[in-house]
mmCIF file of the N, C-alpha and C atoms, coordinates in Angstrom:
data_MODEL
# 
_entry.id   MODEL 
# 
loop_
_atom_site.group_PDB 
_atom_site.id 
_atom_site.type_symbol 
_atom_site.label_atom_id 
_atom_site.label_alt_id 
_atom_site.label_comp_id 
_atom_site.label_asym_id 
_atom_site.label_entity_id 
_atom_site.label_seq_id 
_atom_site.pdbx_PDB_ins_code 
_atom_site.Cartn_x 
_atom_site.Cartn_y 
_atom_site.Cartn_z 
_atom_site.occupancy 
_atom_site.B_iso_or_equiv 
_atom_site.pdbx_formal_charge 
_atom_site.auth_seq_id 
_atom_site.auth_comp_id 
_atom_site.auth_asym_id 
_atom_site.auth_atom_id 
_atom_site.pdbx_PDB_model_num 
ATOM 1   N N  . UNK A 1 1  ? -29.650 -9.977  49.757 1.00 0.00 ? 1  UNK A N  1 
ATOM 2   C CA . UNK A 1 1  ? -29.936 -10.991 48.790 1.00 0.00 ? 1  UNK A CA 1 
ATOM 3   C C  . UNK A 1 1  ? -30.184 -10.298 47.457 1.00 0.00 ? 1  UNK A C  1 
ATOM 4   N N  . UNK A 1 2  ? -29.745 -11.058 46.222 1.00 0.00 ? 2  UNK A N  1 
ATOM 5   C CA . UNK A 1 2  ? -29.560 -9.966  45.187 1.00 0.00 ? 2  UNK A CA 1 
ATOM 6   C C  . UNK A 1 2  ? -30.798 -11.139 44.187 1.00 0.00 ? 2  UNK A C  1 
ATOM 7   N N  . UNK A 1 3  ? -31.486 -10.560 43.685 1.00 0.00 ? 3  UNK A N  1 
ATOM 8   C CA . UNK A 1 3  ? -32.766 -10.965 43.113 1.00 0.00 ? 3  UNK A CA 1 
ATOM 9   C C  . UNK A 1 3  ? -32.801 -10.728 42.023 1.00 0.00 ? 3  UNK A C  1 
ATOM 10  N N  . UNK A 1 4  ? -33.118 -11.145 40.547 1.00 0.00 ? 4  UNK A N  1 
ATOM 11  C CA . UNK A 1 4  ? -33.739 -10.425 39.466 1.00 0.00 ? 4  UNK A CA 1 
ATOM 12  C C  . UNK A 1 4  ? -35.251 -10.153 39.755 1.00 0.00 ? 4  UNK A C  1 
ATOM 13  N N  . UNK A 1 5  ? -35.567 -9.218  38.610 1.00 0.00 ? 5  UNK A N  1 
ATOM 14  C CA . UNK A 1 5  ? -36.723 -8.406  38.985 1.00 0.00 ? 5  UNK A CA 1 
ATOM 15  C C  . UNK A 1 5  ? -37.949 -9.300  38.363 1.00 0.00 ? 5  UNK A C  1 
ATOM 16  N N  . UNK A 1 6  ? -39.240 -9.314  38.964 1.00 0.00 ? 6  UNK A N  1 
ATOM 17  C CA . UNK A 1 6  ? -40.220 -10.410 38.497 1.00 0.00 ? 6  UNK A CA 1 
ATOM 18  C C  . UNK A 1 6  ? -41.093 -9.670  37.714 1.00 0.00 ? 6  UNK A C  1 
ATOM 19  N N  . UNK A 1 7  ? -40.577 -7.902  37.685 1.00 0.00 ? 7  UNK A N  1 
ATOM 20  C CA . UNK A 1 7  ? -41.352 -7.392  36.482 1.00 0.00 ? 7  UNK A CA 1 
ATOM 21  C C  . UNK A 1 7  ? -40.365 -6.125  36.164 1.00 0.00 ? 7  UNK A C  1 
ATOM 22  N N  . UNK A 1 8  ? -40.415 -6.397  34.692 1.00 0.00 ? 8  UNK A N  1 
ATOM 23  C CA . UNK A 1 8  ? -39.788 -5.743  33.737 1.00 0.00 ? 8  UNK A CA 1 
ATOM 24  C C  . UNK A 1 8  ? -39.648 -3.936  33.829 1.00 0.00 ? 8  UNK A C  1 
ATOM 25  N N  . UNK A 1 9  ? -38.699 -3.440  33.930 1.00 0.00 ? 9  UNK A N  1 
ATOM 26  C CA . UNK A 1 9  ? -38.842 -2.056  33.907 1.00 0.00 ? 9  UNK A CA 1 
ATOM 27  C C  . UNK A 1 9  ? -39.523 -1.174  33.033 1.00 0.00 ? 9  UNK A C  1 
ATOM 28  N N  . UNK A 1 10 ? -39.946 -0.186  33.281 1.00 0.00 ? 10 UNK A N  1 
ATOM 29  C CA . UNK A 1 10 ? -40.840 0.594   32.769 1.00 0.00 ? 10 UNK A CA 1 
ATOM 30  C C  . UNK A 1 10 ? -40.521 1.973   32.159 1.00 0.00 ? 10 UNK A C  1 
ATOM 31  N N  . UNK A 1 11 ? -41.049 2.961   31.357 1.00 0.00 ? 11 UNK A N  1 
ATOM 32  C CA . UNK A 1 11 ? -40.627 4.019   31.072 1.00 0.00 ? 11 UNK A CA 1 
ATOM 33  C C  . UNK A 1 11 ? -41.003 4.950   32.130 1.00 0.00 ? 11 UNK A C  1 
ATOM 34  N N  . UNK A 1 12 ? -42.098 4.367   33.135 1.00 0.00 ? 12 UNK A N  1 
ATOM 35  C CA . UNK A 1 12 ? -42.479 5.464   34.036 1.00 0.00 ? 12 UNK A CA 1 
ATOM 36  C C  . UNK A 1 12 ? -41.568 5.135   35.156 1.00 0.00 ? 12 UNK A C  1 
ATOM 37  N N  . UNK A 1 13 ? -41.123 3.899   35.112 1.00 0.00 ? 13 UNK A N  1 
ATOM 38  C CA . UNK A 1 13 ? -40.018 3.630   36.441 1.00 0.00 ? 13 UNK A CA 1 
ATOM 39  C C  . UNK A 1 13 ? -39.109 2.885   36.383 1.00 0.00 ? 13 UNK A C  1 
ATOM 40  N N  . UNK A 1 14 ? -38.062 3.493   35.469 1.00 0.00 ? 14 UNK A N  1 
ATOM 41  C CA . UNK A 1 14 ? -36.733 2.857   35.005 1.00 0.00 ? 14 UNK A CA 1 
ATOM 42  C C  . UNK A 1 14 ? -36.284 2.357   35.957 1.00 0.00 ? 14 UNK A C  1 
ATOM 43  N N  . UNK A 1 15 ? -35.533 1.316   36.286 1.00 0.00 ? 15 UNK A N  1 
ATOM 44  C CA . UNK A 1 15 ? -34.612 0.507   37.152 1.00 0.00 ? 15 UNK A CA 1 
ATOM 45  C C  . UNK A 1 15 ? -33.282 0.892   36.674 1.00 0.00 ? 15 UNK A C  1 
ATOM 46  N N  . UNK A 1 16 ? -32.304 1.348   37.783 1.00 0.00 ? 16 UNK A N  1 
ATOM 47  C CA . UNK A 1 16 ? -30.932 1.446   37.148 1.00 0.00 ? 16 UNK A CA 1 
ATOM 48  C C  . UNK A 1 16 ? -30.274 0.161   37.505 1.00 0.00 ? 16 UNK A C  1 
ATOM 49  N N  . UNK A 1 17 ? -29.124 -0.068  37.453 1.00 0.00 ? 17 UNK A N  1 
ATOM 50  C CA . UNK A 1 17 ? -28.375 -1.278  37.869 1.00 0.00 ? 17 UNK A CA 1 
ATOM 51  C C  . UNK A 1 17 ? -28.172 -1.357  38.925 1.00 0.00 ? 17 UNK A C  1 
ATOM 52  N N  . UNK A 1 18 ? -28.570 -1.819  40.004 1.00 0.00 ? 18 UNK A N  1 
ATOM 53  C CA . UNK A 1 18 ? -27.756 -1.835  41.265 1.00 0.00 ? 18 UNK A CA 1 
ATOM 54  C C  . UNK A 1 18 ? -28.988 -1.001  42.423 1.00 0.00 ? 18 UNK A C  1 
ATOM 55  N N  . UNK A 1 19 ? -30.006 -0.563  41.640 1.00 0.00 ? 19 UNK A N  1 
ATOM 56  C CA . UNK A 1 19 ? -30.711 0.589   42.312 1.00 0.00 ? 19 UNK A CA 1 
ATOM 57  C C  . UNK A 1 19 ? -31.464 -0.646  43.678 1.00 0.00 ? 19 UNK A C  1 
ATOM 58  N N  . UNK A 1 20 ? -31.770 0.160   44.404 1.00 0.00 ? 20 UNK A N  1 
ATOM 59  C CA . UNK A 1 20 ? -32.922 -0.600  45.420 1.00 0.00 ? 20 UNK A CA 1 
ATOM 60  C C  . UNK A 1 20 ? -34.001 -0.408  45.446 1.00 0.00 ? 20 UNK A C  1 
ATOM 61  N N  . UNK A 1 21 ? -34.769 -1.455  45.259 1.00 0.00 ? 21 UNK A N  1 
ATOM 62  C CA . UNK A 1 21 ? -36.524 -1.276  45.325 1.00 0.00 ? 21 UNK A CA 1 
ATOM 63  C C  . UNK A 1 21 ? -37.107 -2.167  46.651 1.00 0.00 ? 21 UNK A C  1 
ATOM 64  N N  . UNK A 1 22 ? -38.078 -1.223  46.755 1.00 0.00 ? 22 UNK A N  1 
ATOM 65  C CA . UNK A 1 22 ? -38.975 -1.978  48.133 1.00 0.00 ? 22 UNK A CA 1 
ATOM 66  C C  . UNK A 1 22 ? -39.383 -3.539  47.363 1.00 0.00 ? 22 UNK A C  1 
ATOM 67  N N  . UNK A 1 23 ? -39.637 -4.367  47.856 1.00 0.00 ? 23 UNK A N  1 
ATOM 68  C CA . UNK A 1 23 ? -40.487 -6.097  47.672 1.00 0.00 ? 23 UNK A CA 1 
ATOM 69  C C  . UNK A 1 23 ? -41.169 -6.995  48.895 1.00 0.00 ? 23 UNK A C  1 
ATOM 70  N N  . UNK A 1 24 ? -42.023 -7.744  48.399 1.00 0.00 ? 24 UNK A N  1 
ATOM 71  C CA . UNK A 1 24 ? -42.957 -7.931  49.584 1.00 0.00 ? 24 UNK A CA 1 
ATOM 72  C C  . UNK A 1 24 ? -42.942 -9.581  49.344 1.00 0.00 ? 24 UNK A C  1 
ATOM 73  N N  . UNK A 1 25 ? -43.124 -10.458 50.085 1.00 0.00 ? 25 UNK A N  1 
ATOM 74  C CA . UNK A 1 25 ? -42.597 -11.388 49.865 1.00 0.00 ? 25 UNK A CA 1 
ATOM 75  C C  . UNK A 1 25 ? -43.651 -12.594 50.801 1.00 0.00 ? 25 UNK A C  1 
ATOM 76  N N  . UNK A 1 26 ? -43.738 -14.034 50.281 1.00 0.00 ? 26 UNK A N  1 
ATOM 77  C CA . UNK A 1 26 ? -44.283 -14.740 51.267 1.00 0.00 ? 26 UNK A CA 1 
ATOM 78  C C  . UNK A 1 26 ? -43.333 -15.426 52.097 1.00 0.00 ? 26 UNK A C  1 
ATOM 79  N N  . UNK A 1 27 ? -43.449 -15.376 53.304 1.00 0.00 ? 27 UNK A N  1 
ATOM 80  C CA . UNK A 1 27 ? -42.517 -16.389 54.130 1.00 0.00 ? 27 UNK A CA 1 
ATOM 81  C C  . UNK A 1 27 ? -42.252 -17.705 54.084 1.00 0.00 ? 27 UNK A C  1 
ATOM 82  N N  . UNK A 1 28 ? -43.213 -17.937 53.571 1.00 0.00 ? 28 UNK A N  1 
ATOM 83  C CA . UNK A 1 28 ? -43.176 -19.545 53.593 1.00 0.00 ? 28 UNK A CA 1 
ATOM 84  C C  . UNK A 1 28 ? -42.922 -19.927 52.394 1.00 0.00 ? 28 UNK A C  1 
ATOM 85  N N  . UNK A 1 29 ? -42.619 -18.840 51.732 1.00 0.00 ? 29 UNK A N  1 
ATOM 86  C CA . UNK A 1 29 ? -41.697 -19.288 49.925 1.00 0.00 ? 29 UNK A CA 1 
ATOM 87  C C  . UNK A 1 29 ? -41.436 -17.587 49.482 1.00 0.00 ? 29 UNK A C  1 
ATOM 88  N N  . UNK A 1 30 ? -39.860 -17.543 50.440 1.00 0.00 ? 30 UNK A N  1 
ATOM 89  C CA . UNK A 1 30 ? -39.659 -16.320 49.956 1.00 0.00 ? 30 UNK A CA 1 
ATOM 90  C C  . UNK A 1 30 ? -39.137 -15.981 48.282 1.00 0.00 ? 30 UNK A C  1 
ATOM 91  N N  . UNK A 1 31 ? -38.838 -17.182 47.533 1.00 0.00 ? 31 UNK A N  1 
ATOM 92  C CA . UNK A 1 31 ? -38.093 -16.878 46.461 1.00 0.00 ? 31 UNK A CA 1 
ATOM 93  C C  . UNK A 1 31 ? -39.835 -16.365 45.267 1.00 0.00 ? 31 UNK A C  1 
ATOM 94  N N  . UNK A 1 32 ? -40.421 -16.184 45.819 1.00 0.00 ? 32 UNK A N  1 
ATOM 95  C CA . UNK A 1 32 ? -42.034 -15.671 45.394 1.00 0.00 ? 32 UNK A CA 1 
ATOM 96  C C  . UNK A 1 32 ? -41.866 -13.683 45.625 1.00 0.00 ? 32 UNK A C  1 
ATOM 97  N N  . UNK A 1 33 ? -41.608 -13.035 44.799 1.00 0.00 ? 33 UNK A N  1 
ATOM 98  C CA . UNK A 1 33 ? -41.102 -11.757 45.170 1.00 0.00 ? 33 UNK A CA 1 
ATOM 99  C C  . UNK A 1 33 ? -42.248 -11.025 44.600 1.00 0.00 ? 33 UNK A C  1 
ATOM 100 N N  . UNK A 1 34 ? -43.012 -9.795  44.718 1.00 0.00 ? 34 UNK A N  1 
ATOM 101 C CA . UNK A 1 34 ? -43.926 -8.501  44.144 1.00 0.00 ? 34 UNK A CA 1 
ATOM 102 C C  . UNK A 1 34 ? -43.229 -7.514  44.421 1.00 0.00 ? 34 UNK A C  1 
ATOM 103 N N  . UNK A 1 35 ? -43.038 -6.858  43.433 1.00 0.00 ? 35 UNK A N  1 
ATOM 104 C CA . UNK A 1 35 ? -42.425 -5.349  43.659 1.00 0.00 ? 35 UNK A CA 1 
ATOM 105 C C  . UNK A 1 35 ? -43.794 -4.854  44.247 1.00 0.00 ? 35 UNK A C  1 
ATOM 106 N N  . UNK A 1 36 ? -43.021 -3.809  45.434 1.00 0.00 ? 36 UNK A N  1 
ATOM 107 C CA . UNK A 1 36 ? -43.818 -2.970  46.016 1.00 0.00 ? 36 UNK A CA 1 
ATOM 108 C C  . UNK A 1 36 ? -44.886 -1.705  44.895 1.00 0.00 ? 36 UNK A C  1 
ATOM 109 N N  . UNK A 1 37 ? -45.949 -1.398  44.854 1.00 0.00 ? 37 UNK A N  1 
ATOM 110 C CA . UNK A 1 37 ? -46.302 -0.746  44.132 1.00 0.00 ? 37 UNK A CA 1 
ATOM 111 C C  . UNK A 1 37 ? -46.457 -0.760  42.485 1.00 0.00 ? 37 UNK A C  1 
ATOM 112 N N  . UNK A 1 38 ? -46.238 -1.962  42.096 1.00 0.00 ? 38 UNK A N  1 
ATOM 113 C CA . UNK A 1 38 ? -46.216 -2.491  40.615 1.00 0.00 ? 38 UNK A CA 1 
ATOM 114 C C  . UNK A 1 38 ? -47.005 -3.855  40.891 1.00 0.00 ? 38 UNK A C  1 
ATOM 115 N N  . UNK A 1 39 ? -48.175 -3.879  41.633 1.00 0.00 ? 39 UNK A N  1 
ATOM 116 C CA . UNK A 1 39 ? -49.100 -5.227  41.128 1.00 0.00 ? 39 UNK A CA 1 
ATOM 117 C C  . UNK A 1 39 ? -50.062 -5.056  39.804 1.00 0.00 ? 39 UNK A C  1 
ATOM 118 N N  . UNK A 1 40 ? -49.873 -4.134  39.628 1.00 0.00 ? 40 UNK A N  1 
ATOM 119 C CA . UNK A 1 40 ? -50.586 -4.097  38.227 1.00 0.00 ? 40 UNK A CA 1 
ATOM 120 C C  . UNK A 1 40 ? -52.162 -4.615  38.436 1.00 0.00 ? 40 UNK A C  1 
ATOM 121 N N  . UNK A 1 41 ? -52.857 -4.117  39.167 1.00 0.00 ? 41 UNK A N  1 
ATOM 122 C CA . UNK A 1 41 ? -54.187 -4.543  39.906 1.00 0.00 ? 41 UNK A CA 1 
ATOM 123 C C  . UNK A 1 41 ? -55.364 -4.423  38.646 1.00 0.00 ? 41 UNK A C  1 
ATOM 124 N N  . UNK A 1 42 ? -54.862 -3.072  38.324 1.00 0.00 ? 42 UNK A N  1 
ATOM 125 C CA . UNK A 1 42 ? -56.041 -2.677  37.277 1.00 0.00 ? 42 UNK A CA 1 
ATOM 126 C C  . UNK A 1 42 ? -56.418 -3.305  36.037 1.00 0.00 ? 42 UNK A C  1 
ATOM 127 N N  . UNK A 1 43 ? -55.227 -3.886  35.782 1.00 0.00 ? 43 UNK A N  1 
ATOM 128 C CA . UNK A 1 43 ? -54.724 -5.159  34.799 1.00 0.00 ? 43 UNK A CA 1 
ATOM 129 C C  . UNK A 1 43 ? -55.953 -6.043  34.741 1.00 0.00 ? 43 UNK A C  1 
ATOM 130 N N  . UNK A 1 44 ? -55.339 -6.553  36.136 1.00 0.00 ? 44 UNK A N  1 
ATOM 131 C CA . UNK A 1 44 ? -56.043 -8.149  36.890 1.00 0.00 ? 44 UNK A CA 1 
ATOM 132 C C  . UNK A 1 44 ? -56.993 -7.962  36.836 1.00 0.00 ? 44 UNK A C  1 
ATOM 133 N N  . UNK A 1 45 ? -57.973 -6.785  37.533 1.00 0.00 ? 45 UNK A N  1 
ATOM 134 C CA . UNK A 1 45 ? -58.820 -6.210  37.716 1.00 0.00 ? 45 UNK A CA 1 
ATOM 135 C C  . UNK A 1 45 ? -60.284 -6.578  35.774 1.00 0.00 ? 45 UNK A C  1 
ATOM 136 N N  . UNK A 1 46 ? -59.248 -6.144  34.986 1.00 0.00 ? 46 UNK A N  1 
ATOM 137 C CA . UNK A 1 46 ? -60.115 -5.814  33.884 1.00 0.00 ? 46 UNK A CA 1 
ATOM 138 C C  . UNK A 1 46 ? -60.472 -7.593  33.128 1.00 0.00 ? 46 UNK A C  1 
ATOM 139 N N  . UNK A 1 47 ? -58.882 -7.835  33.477 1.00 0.00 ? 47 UNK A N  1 
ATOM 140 C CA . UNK A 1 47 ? -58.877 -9.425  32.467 1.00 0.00 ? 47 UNK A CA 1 
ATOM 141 C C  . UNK A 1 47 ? -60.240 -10.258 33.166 1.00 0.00 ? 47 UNK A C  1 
ATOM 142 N N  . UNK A 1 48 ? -60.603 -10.163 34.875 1.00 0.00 ? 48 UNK A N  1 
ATOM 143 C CA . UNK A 1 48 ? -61.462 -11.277 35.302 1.00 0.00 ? 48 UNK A CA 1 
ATOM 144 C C  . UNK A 1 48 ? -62.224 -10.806 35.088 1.00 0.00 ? 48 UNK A C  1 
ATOM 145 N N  . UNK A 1 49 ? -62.856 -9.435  34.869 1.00 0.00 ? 49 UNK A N  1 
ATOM 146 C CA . UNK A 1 49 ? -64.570 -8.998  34.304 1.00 0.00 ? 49 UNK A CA 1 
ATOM 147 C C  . UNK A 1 49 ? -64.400 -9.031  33.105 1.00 0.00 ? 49 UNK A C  1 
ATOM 148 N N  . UNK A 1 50 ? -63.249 -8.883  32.043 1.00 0.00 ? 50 UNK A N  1 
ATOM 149 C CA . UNK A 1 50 ? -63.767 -9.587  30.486 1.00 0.00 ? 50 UNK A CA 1 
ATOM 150 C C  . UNK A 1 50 ? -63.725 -11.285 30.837 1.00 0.00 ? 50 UNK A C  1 
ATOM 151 N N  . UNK A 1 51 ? -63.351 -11.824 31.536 1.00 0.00 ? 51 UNK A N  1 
ATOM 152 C CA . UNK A 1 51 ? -63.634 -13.250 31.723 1.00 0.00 ? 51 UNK A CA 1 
ATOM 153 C C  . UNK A 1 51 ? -65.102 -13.831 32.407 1.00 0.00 ? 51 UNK A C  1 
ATOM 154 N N  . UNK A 1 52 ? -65.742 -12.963 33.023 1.00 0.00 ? 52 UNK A N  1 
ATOM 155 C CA . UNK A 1 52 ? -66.921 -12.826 33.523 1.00 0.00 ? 52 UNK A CA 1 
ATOM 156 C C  . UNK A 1 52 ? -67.618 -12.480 32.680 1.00 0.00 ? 52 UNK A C  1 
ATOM 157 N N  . UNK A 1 53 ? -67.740 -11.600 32.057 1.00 0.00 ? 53 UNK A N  1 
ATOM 158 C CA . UNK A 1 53 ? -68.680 -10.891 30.503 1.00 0.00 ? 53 UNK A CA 1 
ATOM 159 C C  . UNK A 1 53 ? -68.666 -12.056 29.891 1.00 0.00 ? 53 UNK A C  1 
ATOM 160 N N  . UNK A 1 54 ? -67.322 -12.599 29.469 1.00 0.00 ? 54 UNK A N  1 
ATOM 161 C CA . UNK A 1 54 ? -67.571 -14.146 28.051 1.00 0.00 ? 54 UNK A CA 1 
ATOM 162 C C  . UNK A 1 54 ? -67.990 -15.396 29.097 1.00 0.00 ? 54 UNK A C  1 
ATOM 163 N N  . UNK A 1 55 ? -68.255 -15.142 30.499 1.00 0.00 ? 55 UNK A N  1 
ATOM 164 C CA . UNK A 1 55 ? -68.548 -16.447 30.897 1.00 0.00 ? 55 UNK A CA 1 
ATOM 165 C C  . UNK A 1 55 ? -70.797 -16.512 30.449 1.00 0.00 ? 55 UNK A C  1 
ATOM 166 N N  . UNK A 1 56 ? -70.892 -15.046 30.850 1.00 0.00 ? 56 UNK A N  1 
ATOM 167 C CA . UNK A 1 56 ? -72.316 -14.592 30.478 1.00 0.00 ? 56 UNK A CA 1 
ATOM 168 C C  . UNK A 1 56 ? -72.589 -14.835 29.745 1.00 0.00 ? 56 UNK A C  1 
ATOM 169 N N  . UNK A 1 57 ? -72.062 -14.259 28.617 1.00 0.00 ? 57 UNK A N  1 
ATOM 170 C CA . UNK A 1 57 ? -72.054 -14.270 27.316 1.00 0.00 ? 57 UNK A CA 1 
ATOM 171 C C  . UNK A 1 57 ? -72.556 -15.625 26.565 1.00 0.00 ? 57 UNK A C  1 
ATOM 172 N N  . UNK A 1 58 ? -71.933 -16.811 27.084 1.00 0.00 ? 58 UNK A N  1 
ATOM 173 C CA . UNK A 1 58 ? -71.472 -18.111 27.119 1.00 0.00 ? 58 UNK A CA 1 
ATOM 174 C C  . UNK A 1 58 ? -73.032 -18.668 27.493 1.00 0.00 ? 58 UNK A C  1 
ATOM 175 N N  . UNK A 1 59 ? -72.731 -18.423 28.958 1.00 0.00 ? 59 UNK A N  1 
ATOM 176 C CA . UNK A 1 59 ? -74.595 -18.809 29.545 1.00 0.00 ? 59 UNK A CA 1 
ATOM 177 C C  . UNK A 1 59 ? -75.586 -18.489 28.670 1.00 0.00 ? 59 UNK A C  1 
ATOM 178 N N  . UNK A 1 60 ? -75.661 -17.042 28.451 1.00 0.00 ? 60 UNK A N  1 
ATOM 179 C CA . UNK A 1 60 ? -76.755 -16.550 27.983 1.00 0.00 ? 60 UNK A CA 1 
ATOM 180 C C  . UNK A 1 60 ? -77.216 -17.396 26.481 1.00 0.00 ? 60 UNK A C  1 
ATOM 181 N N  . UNK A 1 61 ? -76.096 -17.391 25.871 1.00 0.00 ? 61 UNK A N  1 
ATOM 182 C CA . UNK A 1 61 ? -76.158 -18.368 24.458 1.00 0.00 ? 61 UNK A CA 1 
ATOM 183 C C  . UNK A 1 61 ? -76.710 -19.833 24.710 1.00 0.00 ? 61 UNK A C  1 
ATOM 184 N N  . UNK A 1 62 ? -76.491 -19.898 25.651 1.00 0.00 ? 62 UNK A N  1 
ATOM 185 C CA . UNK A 1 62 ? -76.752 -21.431 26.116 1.00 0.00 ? 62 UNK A CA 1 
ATOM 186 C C  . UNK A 1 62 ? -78.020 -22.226 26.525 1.00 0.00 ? 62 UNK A C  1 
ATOM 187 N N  . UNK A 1 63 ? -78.392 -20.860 27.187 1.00 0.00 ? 63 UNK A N  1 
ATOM 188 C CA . UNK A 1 63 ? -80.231 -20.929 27.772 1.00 0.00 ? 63 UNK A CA 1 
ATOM 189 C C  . UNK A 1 63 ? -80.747 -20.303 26.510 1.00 0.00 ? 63 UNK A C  1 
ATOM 190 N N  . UNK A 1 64 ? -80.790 -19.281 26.040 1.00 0.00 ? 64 UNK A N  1 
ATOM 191 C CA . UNK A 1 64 ? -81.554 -18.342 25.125 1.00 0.00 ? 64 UNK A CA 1 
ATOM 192 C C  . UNK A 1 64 ? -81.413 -18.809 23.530 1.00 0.00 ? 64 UNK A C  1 
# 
C-alpha cells in the first residue's frame, strides 16, 4: 500500500522517493499512520506542561 507521509522529512532523516519506512498503525482505522520513531514525544511532552503552567498561572490569578 503506497501512503504519503503524515510527517514531513527532515534534515536528520531525509526520505528518498520510493524509500521504505517502518509505520504503526490502528486497526480499526488503518488510514491513521505514525512513522515509526518520529512521534515527536518531546514536543507533546513540553506543549501540555506549558499548557499546565498557563492553566496555574490562570488559577493562581484567579484566587490571589
Amino acid at each position: 500500500m503506497e501512503v504519503g507521509s503524515p510527517v514531513p522529512a527532515s534534515k536528520r532523516q531525509p526520505y528518498a522517493e520510493g524509500s521504505h519506512v517502518l509505520v504503526r498503525y490502528d486497526p480499526e482505522d488503518p488510514r491513521e499512520l505514525v512513522l515509526y520513531g518520529h512521534e515527536r514525544a518531546a514536543w507533546e511532552y513540553a506543549m501540555a506542561g506549558m499548557g499546565a503552567v498557563f492553566l496555574l498561572l490562570g488559577a493562581s490569578l484567579l484566587i490571589g
